[in-house]
C-alpha positions as CSV (number, residue, x, y, z in Angstrom):
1,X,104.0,97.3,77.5
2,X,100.2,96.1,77.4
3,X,98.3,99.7,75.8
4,X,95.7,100.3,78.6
5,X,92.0,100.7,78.0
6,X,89.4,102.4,79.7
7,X,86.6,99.9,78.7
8,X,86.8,98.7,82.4
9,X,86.2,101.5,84.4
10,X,89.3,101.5,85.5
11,X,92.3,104.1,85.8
12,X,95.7,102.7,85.1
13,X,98.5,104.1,86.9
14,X,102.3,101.9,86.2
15,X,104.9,103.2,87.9
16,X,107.9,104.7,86.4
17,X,110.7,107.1,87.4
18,X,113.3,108.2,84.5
19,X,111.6,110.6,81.6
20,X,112.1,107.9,78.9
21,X,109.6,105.3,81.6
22,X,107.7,108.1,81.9
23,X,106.8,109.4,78.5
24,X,107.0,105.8,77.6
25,X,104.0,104.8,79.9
26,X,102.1,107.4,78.8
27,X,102.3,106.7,75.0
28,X,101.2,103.0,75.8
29,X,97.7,104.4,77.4
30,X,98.5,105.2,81.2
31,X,96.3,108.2,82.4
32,X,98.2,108.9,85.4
33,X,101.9,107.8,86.3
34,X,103.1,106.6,89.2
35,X,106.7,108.1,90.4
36,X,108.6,105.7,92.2
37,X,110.8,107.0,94.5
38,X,110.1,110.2,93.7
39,X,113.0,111.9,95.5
40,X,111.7,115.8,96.2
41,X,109.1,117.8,94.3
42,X,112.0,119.8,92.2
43,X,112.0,116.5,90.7
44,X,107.8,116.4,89.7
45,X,108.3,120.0,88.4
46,X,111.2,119.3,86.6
47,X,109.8,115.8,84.8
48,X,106.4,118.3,83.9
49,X,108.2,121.5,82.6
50,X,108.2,119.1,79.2
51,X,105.7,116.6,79.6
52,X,102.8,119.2,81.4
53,X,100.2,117.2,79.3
54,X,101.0,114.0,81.8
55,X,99.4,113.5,84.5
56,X,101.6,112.2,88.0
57,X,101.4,110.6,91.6
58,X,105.1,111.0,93.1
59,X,105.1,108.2,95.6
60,X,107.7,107.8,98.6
61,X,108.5,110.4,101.5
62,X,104.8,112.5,101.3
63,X,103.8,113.6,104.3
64,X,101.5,116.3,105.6
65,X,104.3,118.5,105.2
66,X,105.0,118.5,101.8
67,X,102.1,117.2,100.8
68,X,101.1,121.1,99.4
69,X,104.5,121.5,97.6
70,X,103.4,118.1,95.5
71,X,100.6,119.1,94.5
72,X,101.9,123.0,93.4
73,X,104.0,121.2,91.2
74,X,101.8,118.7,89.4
75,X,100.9,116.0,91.4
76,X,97.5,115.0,90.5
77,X,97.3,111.9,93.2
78,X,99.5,110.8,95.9
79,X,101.5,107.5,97.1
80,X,101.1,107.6,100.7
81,X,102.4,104.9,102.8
82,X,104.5,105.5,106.1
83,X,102.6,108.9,106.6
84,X,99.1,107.3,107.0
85,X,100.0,103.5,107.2
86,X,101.6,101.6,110.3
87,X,101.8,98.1,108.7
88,X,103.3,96.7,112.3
89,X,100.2,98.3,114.1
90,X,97.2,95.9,115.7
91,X,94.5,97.2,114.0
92,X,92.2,98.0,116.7
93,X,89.5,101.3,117.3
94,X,92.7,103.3,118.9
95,X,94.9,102.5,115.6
96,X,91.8,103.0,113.5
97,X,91.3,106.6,115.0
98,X,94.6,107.4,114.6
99,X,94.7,106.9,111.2
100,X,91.6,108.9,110.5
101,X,93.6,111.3,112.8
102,X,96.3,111.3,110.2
103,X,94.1,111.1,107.0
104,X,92.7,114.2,107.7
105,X,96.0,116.2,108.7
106,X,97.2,115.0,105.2
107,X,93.9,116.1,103.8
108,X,93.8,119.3,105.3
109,X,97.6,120.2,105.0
110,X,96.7,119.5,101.2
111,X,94.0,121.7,101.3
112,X,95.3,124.9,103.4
């Protein structure tokens, strides 16, 4: 793995899912980890109970539903895809409303 720098400006988030990937990212420089599929947020809280010094965006299934439980465990950022994104959509002033719409629910869900 390249070790990440920050001389860019930028934040480097490589994905990862099993502890070893995970630690393993971290020690090579990553300041936030991407967790791909990140099956449930038991599995965020249980990854953090030993490594509560990294920093995580579970990716896959968040919604504005569980968006709160996510973050409660650790999640620092969020992979949203399907929840916000319809990729088969036109994009038009309708779709681009609705996904304002559904930006906001997923904000505010996150923020109740």
């Amino acid at each position: 793995m390249i070790k990440a720098t920050k001389d860019a400006g930028l934040v480097t988030i490589p994905g990862a899912f099993t502890a070893t990937e995970i630690l393993s990212a971290y020690n090579n420089g990553a300041e936030i980890v991407k967790i791909f599929p990140c099956p449930d947020a038991a599995y965020i809280k249980n990854i953090l109970a030993p490594f509560n010094h990294i920093r995580v965006m579970p990716t896959g299934g968040i919604d504005a539903g569980n968006i709160k439980t996510f973050a409660s465990t650790g999640g620092v950022a969020f992979g949203i895809g399907s929840a916000l994104v319809n990729s088969k959509a036109t994009i038009n002033e309708t779709y681009l409303a609705e996904l304002t719409n559904r930006a906001r629910k997923l904000i505010g869900a996150l923020n109740d």
